[in-house]
Structure formats: structure tokens, C-alpha cells
C-alpha positions in Angstrom: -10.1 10.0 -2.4 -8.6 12.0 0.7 -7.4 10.7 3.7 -7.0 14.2 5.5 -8.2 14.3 9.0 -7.5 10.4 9.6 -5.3 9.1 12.6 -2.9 5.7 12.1 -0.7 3.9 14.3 2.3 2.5 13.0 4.5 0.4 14.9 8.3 0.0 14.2 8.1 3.7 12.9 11.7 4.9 14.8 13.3 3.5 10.8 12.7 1.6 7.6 9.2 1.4 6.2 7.9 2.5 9.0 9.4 5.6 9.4 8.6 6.0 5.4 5.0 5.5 6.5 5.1 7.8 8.9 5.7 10.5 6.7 4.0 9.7 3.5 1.1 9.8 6.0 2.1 13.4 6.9 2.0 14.4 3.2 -1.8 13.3 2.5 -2.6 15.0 6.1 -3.3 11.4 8.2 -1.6 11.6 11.5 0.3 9.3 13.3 1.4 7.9 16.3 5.2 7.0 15.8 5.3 3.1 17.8 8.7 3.0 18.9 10.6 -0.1 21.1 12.3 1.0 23.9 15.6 -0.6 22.6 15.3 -0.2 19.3 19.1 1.9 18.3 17.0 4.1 15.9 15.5 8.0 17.3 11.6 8.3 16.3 12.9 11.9 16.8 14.4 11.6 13.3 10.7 10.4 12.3 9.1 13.0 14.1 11.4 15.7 12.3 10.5 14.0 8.8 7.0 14.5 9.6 7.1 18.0 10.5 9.0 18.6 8.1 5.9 17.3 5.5 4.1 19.5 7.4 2.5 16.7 8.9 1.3 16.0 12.2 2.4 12.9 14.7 3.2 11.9 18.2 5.5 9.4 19.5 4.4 6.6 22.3 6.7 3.1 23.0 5.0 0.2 22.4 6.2 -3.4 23.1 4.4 -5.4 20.9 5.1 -8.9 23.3 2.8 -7.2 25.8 -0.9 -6.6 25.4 -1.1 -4.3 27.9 1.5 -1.7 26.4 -0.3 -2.2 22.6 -3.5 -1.2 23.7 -2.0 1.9 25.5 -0.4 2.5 21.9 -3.3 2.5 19.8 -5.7 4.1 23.0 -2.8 7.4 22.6 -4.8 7.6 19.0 -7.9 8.5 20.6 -6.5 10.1 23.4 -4.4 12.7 21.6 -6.7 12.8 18.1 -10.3 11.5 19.3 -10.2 8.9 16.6 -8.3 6.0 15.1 -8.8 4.9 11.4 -5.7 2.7 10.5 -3.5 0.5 12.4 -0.3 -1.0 10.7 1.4 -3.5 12.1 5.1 -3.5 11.2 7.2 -4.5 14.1 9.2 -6.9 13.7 12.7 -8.6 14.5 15.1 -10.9 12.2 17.5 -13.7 13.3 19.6 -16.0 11.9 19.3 -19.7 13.6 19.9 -22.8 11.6 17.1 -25.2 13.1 19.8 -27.3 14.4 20.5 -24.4 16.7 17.3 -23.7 17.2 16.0 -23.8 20.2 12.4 -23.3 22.0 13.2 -19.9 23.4 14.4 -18.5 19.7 11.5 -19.8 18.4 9.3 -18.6 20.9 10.7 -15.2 20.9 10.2 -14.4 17.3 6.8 -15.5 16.9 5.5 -13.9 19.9 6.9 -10.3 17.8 6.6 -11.1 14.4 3.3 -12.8 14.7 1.3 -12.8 17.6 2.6 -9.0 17.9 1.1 -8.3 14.7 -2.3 -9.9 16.2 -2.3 -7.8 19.5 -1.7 -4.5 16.9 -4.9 -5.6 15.2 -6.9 -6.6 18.0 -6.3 -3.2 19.4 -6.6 -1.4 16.9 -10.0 -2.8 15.6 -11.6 -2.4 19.4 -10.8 1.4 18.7 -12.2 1.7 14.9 -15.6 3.0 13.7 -17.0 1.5 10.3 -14.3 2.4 7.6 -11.0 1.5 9.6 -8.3 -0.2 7.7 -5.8 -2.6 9.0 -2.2 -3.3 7.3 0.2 -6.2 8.1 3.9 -6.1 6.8 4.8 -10.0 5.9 8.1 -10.3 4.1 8.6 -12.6 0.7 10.8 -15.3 3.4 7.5 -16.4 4.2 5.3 -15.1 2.1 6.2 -16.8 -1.1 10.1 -18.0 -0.4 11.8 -20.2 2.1 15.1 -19.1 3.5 17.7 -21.2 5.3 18.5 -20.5 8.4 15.0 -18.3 9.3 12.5 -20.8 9.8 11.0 -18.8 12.8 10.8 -15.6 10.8 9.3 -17.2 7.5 6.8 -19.2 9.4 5.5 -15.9 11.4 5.3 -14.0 8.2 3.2 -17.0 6.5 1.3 -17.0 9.5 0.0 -13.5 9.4 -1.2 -13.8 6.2 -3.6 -16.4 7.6 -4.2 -14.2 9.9 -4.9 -11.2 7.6 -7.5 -13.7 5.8 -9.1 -14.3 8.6 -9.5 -10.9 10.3 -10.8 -9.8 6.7 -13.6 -12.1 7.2 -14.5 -11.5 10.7 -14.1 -7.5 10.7 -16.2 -7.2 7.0 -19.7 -6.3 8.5 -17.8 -3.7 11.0 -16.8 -2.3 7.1 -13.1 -2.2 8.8 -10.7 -4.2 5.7 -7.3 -5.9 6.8 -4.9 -6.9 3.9 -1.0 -7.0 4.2 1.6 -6.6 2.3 4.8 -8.5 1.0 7.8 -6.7 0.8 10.8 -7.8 -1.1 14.3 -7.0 -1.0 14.1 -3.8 0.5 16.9 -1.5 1.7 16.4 -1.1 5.4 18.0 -1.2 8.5 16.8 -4.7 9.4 18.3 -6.0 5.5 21.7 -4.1 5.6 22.5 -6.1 8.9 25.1 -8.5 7.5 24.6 -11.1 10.4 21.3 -12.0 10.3 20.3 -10.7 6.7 21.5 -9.9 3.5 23.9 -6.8 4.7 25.2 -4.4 1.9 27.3 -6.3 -0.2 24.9 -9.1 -0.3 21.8 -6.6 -0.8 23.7 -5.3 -4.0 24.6 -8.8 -5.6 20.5 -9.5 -5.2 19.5 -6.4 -6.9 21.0 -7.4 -9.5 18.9 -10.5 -10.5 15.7 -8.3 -9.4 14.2 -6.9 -13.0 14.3 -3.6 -11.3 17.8 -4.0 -11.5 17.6 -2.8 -7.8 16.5 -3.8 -4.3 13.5 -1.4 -3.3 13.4 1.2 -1.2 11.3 2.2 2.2 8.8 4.9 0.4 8.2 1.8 -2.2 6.2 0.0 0.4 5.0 2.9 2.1 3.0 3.7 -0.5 1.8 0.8 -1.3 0.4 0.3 2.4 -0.8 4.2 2.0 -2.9 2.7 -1.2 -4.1 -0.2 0.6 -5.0 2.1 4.2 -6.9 4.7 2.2 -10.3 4.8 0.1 -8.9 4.2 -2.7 -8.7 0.8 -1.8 -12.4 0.6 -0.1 -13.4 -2.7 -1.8 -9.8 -4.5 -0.8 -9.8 -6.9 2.2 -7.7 -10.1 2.9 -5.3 -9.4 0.5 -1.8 -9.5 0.2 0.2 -8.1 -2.2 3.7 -8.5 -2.9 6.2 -5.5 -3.7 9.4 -6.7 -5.1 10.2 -5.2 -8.3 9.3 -8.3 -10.1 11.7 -10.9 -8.0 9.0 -13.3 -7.6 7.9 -13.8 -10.8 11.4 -13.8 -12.7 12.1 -17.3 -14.3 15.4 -18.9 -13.1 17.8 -19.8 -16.1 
């Protein structure tokens, strides 16, 4: 099934899986608009050139997704600039480290109102903006998902809580035709992993890989595809789903 001649917006698309996205997009001829935070360190410039260089098609627009206001000008640039939005994927996110003990009501706050209710105002807009056959993509994360992980409560309970959310959506968008699943990405080599202070960073990236039956921690374009698959027709009877990507992590037995 093609997905030429279809427009997506992508949040967090300046790096990672995002930026992966945003050019395996370019490659089956969907265009993009490249989300991009104001502070994020990364250029969607870089994302931009890896589109063009596809011979793909994108624009870039900053999005905060804490404000509803600036995510519906995000996915309203789709229409604007291509007359038409088919797939919203909501991938911003942030990661910190805090122990609950140092936990406080503002860290808490903070991360759900990105990783969570951020991912809620990306589908929101995005669904207002959708004719019959849209398709909606969350990323969770496996801290969350399936695991728990010590000292990111906030995180794993936003990216448990948009799978609930996903569900939900699924149910309440199905006559509309429009399909919302997410995905749930394992260890995965991106900018947000490789930070040693509130992730894995390098060194501990490569000790995981090696308990992952891969034999390696997966990379950007692993997931990218995977949200391509689940975005395009090829997936038309999919909805409320969520399916991991880990390279078998998850379902390895523990000596």
C-alpha cells in the first residue's frame, strides 16, 4: 500500500526517532512537518537536510507540547502548507532522573504535562484536522510500558499512561475510521539514552546490549519503521495497540 501524497506531523523530529521518522517518511513520499522545541540542543536543519536528501519533502515549525495553543498551530502548519493532514505522531518527550524521595510536585508535574498530557494535546490536534483514514502514533518507552525503573517514576507512569490513552482514543476515533496505536521502544541508541545522567549513557547502553538477544541496543530507523508500518495502510485494521520493539529484551528469561 502507498503512502505517497500523505502529510504527518512529528514532534521531537530535530533527533532520535524522530528525526529517523522524518526521513523514512521522505523515502515512501509522506511529508512532514519537523516539530522542533525551541531549546532542544539538536538543529531540525540536520533533519531537514536528511529529508531532502531522500528526496523527500518537509517543513519545520516549533512546537511546545506544554501549550495547547502552540500544538494546534503545529499540526494547523499541515494544512496550511500541504492542505491535508493524515498522521500525527507524538514523540516528544523529556527524561529525568529523581529518586521519589527527591521528588517533588513540580518534577512530577513537569514531566507528565510533556510526556503525557503533551502526547494528548498532539492527538487532540491532530484528530480535529483528519479526514476518515488518519492514523495516530504514540512513542511509550518499555520504563513504563512493561518495566519499572528506579529513580523514573514520573517518566514510567506517563509512558503507562499513554497507553491508556492510546486505548481509549482507539475506541472513541474508530467510527471517524482514524486508528491510534503506540509503540514501545526498547533500548534504543538515541540522544535522550546516551545521556549518562539521567539514562543509561554509552558505557551503560553497551553493557545492556549485551543481555538483549539482538546482541545490541536498537537503533532510531528500528522504530521508525515500525511507526511507518503502523501510520500506513498496511496496517488499516490496527487500532489501540501497542507494540514493543526491543530486540527480544522483554521476553528473555532471567537465569
Amino acid at each position: 500500500m502507498t503512502s505517497e501524497n500523505k502529510v504527518a506531523v512529528i514532534t521531537g523530529a530535530a533527533s532520535g526517532i524522530g528525526r529517523a521518522l522524518a526521513v523514512h517518511y521522505a523515502r515512501q513520499g509522506v511529508r512532514s512537518v519537523i516539530g522542533t522545541f525551541p531549546g532542544d540542543p539538536h538543529d531540525p536543519e540536520e533533519t531537514l537536510r536528511l529529508v531532502k536528501e531522500a528526496r523527500g519533502e518537509a517543513v519545520i515549525q516549533e512546537v511546545d507540547v506544554r501549550s495547547s495553543g502552540s500544538v494546534d498551530v503545529f499540526a494547523q502548519r499541515a494544512v496550511d502548507v500541504y492542505g491535508r493532514l493524515d498522521y500525527a505522531v507524538a514523540n516528544a518527550g523529556i527524561l529525568r532522573n529523581s529518586p521519589l524521595g527527591e521528588m517533588t510536585d513540580e518534577r512530577w508535574n513537569d514531566m507528565l504535562n510533556v510526556d503525557l498530557t503533551g502526547v494528548l494535546r498532539t492527538l487532540r490536534s491532530g484528530a480535529a484536522r483528519m479526514t476518515e483514514g488518519g492514523s495516530m502514533v504514540a512513542v511509550s518507552s518499555i520504563a513504563g510500558g512493561v518495566y519499572g525503573w528506579e529513580g523514573h517514576s514520573h517518566y514510567a507512569a506517563a509512558k503507562a499512561g499513554l497507553l491508556g490513552l492510546i486505548r481509549s482514543v482507539a475506541v472513541e476515533l474508530g467510527p471517524r475510521r482514524i486508528r491510534a496505536n503506540a509503540v514501545i521502544p526498547g533500548l534504543i541508541e538515541t540522544p535522550q539514552s546516551l545521556d549518562p545522567v539521567n539514562s543509561l549513557g554509552p558505557e551503560g547502553l553497551r553493557r545492556a546490549g549485551d543481555d538483549i538477544p539482538w546482541g545490541r541496543v536498537g537503533k532510531p530507523e528500528e522504530v521508525a519503521s515500525v511507526i511507518g508500518f503502523l501510520t500506513s495502510d498496511d496496517s488499516r485494521y490496527v487500532t489501540g495497540q501497542s507494540l514493543i520493539v526491543d530486540g527480544g529484551l522483554t521476553v528473555k528469561m532471567r537465569a
